[in-house]
Chimera marker file (.cmm) of the C-alpha trace (Angstrom):
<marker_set name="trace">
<marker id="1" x="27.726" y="0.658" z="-15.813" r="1" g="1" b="0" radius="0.5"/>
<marker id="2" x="26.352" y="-2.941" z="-16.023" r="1" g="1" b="0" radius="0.5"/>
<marker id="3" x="23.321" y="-3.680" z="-17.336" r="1" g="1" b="0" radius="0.5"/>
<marker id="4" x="20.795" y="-5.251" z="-15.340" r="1" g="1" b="0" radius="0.5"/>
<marker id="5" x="18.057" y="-8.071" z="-16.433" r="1" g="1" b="0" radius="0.5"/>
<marker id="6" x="14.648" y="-8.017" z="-14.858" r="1" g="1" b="0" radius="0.5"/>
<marker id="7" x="12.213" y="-11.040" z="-14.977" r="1" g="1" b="0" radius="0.5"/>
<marker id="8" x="9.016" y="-11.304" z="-13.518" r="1" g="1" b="0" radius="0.5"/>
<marker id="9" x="7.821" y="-15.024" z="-13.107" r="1" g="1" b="0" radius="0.5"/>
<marker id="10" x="4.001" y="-16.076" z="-12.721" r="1" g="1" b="0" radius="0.5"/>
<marker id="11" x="3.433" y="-17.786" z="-9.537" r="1" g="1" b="0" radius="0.5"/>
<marker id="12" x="2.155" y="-21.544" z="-9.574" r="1" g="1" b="0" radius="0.5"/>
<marker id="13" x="-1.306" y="-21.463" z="-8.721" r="1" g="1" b="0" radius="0.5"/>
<marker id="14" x="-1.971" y="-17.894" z="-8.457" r="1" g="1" b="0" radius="0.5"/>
<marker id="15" x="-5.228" y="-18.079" z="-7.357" r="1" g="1" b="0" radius="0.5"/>
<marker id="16" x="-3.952" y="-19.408" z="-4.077" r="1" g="1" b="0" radius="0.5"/>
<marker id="17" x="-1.868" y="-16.672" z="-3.023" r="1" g="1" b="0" radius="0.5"/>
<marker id="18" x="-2.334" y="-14.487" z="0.152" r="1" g="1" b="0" radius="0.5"/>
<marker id="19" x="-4.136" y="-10.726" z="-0.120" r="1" g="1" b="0" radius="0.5"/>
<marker id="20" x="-2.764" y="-8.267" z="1.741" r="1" g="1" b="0" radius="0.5"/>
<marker id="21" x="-3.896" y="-4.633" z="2.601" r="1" g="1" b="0" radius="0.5"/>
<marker id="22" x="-1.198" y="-2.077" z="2.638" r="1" g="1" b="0" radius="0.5"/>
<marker id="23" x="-1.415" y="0.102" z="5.818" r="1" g="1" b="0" radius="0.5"/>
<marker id="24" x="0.294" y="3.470" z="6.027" r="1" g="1" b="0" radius="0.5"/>
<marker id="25" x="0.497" y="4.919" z="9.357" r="1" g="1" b="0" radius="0.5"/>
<marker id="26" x="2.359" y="8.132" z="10.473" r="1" g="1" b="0" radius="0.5"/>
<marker id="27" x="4.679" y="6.562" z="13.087" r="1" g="1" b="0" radius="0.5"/>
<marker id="28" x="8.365" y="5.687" z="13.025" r="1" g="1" b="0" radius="0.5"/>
<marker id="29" x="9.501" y="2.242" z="12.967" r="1" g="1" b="0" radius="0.5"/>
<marker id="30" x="12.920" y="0.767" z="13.595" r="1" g="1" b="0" radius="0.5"/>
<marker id="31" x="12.199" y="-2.617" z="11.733" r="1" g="1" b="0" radius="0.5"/>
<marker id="32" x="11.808" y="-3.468" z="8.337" r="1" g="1" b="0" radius="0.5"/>
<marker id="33" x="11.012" y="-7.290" z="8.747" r="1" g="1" b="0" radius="0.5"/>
<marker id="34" x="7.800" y="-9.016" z="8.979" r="1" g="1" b="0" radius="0.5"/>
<marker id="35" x="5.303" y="-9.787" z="11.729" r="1" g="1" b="0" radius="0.5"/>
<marker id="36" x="2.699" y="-11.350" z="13.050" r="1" g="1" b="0" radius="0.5"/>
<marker id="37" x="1.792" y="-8.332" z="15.552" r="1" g="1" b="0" radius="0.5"/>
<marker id="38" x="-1.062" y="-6.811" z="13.255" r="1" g="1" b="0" radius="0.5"/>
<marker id="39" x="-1.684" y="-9.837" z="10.812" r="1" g="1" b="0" radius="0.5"/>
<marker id="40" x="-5.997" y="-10.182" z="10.856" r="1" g="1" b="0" radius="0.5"/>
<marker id="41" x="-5.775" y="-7.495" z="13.832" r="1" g="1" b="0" radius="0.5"/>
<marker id="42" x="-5.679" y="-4.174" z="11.926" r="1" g="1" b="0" radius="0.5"/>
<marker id="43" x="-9.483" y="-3.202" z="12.535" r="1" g="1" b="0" radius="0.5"/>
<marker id="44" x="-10.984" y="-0.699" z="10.624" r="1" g="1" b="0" radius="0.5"/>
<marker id="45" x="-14.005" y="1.725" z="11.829" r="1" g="1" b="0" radius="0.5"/>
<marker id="46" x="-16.078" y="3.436" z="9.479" r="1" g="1" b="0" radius="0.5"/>
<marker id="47" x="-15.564" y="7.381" z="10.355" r="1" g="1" b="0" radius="0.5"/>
<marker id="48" x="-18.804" y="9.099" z="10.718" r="1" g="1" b="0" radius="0.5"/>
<marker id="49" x="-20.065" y="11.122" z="7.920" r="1" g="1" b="0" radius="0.5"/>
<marker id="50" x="-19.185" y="14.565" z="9.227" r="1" g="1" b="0" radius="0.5"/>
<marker id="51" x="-16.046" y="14.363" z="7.621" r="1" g="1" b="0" radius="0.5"/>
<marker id="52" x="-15.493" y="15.077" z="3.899" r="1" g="1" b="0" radius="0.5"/>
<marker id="53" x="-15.934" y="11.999" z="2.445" r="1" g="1" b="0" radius="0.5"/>
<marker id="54" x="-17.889" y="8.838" z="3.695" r="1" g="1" b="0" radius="0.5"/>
<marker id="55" x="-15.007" y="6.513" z="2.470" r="1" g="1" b="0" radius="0.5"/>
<marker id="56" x="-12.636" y="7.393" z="5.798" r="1" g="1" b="0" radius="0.5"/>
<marker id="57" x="-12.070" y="4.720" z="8.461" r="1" g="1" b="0" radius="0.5"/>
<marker id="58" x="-10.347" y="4.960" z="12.014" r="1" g="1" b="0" radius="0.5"/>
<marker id="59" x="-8.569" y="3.068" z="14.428" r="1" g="1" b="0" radius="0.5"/>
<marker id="60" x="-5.947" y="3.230" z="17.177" r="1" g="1" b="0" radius="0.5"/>
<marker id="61" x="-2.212" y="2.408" z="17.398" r="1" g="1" b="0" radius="0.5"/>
<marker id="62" x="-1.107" y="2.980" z="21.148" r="1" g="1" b="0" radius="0.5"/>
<marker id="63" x="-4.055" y="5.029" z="22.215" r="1" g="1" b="0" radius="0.5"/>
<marker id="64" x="-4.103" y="7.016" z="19.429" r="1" g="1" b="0" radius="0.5"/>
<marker id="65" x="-6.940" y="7.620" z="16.884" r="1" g="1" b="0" radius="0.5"/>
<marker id="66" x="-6.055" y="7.798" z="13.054" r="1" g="1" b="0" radius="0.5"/>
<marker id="67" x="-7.991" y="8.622" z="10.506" r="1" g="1" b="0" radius="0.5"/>
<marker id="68" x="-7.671" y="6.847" z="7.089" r="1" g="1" b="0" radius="0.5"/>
<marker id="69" x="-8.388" y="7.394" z="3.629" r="1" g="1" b="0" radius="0.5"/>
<marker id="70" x="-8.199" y="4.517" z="1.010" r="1" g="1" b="0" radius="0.5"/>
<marker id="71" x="-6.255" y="5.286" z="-2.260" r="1" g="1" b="0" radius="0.5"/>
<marker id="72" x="-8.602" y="4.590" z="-4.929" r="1" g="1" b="0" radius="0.5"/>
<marker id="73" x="-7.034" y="3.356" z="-7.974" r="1" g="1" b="0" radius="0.5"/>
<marker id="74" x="-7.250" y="-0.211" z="-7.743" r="1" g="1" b="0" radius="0.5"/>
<marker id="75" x="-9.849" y="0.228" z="-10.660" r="1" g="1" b="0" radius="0.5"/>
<marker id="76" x="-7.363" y="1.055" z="-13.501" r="1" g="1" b="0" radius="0.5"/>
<marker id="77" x="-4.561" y="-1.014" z="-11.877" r="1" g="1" b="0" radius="0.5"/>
<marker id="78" x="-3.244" y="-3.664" z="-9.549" r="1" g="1" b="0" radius="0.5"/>
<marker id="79" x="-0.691" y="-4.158" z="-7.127" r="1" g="1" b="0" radius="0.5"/>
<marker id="80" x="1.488" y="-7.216" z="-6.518" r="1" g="1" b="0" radius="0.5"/>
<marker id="81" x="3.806" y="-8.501" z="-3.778" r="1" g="1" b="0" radius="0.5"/>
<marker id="82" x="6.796" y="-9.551" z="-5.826" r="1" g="1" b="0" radius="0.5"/>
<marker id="83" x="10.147" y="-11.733" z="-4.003" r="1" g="1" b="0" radius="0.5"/>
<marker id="84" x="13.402" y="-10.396" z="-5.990" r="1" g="1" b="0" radius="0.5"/>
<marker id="85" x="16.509" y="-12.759" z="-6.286" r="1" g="1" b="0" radius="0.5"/>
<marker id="86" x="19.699" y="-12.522" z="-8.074" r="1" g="1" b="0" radius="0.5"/>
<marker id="87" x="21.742" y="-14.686" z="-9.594" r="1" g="1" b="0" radius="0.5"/>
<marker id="88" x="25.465" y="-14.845" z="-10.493" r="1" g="1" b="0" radius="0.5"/>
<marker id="89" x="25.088" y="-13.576" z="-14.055" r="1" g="1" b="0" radius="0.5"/>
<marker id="90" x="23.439" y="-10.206" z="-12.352" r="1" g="1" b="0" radius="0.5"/>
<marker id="91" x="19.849" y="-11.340" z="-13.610" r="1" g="1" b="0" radius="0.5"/>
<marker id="92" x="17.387" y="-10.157" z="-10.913" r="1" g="1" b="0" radius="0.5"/>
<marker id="93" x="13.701" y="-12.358" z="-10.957" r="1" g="1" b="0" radius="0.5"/>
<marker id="94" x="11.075" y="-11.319" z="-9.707" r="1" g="1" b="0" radius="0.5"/>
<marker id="95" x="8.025" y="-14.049" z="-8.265" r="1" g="1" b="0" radius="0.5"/>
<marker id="96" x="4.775" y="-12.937" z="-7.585" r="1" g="1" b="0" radius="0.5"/>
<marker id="97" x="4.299" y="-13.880" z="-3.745" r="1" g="1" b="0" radius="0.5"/>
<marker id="98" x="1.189" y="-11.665" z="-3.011" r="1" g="1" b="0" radius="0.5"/>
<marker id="99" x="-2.167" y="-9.362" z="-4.672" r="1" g="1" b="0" radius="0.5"/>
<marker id="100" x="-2.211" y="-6.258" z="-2.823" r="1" g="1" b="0" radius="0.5"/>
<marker id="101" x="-6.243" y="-5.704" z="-2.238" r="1" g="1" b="0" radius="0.5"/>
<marker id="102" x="-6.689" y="-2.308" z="-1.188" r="1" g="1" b="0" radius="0.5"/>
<marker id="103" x="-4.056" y="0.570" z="0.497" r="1" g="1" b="0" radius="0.5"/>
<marker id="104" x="-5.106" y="3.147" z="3.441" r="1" g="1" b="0" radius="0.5"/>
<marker id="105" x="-3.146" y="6.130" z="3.918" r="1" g="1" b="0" radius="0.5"/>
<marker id="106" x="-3.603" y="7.223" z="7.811" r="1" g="1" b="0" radius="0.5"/>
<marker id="107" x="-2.514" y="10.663" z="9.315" r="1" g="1" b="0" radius="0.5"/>
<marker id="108" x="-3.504" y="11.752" z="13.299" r="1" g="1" b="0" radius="0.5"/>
<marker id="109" x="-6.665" y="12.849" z="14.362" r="1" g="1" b="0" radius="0.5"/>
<marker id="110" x="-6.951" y="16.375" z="14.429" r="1" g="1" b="0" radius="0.5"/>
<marker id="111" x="-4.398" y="16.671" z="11.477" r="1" g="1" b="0" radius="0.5"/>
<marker id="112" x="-6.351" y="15.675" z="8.480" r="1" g="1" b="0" radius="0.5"/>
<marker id="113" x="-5.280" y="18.684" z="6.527" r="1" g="1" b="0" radius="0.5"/>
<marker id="114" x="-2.341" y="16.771" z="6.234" r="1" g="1" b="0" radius="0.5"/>
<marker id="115" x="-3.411" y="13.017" z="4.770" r="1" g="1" b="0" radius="0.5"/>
<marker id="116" x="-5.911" y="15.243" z="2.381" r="1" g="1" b="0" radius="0.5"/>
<marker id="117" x="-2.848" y="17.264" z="0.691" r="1" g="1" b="0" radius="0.5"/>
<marker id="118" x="-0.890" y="13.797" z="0.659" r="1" g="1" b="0" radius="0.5"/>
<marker id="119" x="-4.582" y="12.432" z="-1.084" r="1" g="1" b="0" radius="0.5"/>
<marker id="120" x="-3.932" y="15.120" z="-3.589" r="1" g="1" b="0" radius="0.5"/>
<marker id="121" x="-0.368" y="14.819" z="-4.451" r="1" g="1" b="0" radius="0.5"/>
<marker id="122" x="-1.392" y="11.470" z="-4.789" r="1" g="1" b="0" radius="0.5"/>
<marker id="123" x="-3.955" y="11.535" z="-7.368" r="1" g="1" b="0" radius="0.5"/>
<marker id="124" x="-1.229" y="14.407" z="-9.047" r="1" g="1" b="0" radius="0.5"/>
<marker id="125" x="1.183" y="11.686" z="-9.018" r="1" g="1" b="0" radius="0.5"/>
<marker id="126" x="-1.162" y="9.105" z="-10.859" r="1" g="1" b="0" radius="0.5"/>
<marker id="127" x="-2.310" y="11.824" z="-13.333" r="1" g="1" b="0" radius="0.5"/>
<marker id="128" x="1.365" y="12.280" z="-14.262" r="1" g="1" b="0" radius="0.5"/>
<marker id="129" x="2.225" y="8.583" z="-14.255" r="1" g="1" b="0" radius="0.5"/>
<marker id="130" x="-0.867" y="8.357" z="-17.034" r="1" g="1" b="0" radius="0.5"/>
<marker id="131" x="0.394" y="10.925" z="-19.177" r="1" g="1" b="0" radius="0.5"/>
<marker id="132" x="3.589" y="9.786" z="-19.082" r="1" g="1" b="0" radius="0.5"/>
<marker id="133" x="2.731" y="5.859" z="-19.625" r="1" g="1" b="0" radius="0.5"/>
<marker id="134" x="-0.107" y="6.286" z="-22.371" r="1" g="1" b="0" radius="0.5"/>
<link id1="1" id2="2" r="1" g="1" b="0" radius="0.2"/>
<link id1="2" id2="3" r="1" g="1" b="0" radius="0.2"/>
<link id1="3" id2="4" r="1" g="1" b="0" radius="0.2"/>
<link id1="4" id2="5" r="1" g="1" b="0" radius="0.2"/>
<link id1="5" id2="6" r="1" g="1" b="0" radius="0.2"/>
<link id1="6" id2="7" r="1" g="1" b="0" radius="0.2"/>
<link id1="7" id2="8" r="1" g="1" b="0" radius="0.2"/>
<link id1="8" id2="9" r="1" g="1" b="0" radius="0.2"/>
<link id1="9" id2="10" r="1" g="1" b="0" radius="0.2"/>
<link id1="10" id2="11" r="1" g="1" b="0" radius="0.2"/>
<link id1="11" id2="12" r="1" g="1" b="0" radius="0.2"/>
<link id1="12" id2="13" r="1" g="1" b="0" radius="0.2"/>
<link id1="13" id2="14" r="1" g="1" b="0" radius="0.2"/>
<link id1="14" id2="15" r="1" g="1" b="0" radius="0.2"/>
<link id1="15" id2="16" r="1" g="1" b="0" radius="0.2"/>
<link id1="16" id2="17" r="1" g="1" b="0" radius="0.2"/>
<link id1="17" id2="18" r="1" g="1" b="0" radius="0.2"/>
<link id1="18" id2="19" r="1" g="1" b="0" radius="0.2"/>
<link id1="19" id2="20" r="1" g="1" b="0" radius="0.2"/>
<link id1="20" id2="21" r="1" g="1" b="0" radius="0.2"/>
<link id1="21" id2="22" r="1" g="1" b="0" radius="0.2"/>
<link id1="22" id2="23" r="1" g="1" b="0" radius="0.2"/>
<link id1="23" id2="24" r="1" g="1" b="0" radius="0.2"/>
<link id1="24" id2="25" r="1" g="1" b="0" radius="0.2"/>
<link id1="25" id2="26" r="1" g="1" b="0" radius="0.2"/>
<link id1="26" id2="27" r="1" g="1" b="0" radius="0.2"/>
<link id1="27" id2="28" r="1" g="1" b="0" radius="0.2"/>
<link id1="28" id2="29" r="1" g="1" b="0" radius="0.2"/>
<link id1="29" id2="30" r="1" g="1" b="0" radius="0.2"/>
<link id1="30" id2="31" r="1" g="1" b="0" radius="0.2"/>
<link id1="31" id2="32" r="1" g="1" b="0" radius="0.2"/>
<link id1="32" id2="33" r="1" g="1" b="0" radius="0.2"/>
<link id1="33" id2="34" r="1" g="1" b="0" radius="0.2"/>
<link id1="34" id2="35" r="1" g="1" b="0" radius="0.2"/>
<link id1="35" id2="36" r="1" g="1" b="0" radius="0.2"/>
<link id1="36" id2="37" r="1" g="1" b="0" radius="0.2"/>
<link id1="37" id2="38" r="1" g="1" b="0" radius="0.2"/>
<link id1="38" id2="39" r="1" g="1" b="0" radius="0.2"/>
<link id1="39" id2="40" r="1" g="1" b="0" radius="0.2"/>
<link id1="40" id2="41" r="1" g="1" b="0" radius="0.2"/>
<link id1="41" id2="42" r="1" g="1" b="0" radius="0.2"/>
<link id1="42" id2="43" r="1" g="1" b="0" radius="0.2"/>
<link id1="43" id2="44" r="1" g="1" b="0" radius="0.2"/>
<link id1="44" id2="45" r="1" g="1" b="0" radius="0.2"/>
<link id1="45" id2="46" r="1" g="1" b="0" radius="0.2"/>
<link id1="46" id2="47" r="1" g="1" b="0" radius="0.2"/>
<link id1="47" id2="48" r="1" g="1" b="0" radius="0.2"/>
<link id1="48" id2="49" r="1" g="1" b="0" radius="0.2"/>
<link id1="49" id2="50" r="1" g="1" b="0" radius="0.2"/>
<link id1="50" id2="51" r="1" g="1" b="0" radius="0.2"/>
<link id1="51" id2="52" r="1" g="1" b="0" radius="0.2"/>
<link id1="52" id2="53" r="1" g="1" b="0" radius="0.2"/>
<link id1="53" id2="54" r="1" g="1" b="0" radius="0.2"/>
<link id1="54" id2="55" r="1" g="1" b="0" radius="0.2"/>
<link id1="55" id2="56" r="1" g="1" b="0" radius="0.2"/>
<link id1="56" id2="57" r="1" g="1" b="0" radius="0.2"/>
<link id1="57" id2="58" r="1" g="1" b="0" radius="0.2"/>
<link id1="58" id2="59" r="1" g="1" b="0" radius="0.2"/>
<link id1="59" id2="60" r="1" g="1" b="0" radius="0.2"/>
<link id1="60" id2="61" r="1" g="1" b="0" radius="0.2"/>
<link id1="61" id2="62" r="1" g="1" b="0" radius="0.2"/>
<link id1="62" id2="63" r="1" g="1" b="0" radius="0.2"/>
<link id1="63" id2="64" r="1" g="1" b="0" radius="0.2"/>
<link id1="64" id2="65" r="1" g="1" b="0" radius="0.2"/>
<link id1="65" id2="66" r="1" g="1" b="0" radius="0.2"/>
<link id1="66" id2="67" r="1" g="1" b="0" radius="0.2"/>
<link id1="67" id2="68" r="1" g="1" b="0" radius="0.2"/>
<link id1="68" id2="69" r="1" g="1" b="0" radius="0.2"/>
<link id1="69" id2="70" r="1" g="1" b="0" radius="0.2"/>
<link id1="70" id2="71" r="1" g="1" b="0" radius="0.2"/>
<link id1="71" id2="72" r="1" g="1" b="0" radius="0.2"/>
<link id1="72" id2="73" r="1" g="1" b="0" radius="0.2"/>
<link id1="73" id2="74" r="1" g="1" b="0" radius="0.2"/>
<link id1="74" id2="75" r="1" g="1" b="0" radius="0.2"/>
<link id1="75" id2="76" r="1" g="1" b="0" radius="0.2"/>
<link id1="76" id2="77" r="1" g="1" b="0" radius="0.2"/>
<link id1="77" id2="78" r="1" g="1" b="0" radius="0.2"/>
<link id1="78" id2="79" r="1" g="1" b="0" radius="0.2"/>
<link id1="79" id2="80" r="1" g="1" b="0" radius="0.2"/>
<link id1="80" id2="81" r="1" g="1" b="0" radius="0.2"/>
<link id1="81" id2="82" r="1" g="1" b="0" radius="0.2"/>
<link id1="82" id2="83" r="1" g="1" b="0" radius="0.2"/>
<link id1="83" id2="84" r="1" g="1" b="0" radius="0.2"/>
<link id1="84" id2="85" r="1" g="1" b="0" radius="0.2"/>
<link id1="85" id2="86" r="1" g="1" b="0" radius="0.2"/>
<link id1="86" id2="87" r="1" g="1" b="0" radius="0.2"/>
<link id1="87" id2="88" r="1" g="1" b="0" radius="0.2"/>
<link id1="88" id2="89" r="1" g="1" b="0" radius="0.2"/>
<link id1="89" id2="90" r="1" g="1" b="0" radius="0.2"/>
<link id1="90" id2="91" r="1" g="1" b="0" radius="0.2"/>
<link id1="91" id2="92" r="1" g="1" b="0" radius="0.2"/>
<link id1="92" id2="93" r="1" g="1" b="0" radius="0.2"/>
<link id1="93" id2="94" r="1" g="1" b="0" radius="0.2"/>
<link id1="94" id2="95" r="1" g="1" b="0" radius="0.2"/>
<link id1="95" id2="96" r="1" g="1" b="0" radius="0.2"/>
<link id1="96" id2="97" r="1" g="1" b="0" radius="0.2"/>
<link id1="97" id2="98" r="1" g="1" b="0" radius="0.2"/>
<link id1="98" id2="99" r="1" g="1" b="0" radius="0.2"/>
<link id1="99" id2="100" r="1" g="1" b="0" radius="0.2"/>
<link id1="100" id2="101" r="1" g="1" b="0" radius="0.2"/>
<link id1="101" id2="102" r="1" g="1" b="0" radius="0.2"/>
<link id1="102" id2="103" r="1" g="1" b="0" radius="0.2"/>
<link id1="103" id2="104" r="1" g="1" b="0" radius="0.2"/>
<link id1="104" id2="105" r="1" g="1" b="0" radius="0.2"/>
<link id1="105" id2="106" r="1" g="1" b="0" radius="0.2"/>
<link id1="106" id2="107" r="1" g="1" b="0" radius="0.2"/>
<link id1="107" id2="108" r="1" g="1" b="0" radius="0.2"/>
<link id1="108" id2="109" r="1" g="1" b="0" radius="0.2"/>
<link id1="109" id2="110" r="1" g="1" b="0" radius="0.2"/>
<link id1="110" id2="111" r="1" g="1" b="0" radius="0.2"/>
<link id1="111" id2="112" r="1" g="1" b="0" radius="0.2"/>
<link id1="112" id2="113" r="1" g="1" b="0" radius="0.2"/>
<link id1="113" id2="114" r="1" g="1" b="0" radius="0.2"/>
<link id1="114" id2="115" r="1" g="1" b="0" radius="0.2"/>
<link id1="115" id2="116" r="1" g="1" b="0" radius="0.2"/>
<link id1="116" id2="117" r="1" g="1" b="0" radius="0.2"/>
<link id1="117" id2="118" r="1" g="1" b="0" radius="0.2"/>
<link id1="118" id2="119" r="1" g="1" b="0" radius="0.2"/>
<link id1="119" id2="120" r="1" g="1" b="0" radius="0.2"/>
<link id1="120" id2="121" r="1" g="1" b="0" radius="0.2"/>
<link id1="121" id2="122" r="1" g="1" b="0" radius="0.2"/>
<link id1="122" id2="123" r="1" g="1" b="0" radius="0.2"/>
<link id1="123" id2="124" r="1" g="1" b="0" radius="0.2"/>
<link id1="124" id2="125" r="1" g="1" b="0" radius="0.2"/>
<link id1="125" id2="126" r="1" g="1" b="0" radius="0.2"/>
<link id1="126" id2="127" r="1" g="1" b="0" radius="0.2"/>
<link id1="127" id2="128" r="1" g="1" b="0" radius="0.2"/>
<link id1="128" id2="129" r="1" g="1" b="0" radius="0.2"/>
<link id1="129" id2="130" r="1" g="1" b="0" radius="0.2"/>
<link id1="130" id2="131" r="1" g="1" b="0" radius="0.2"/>
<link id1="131" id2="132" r="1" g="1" b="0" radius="0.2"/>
<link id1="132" id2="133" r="1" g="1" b="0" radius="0.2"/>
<link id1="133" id2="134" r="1" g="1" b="0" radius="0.2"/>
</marker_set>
């Protein structure tokens, strides 16, 4: 088993870098690269208030509504876009490309039973993560 070396490198002029806002949306998808198809043209509605919590947005991908939920933990934490790179002494960087600002988790209207258990396992998840990390 080798032994692997992780750096991660501050960016040059980190103030400059691009925010992004992490979408997750219950569809499949056959590509993994990047694109320019929902880049500034992911638009967010505020749901009405008849839901459980004021906080959810909608929007539509191909006709259909989702309903979203932001993950709310950006308080105690943040999240960074990071470009990984080995070289030929199997030492992996890491470079700080990206801040992510804020992440929505989305699940079909109609089935938001669903995306609130996910909320919850969620917020499980982190509540483990801080036991186990403090």
């Amino acid at each position: 088993m080798s032994n692997h070396t992780k750096i991660l490198l501050s960016s040059e002029g980190e103030a400059s870098l691009p925010k992004y806002e992490g979408h997750f949306v219950p569809c499949k998808s056959r590509y993994t690269g990047s694109t320019l198809e929902f880049k500034d043209n992911f638009k967010e509605d505020t749901e009405d208030t008849s839901t459980s919590s004021s906080d959810n947005v909608s929007t539509y991908v191909r006709g259909r509504k989702l309903v979203g939920k932001p993950l709310n933990f950006l308080e105690s934490c943040s999240m960074i876009l990071v470009e990984e790179s080995t070289d030929a002494e199997d030492q992996t960087t890491m470079k700080k490309v990206a801040d992510v600002s804020k992440l929505i988790n989305y699940e079909r209207e109609g089935n938001e039973s669903r995306l609130e258990e996910e909320m919850a396992k969620f917020q499980e998840f982190l509540n483990l993560n801080d036991i186990i990390h403090s």
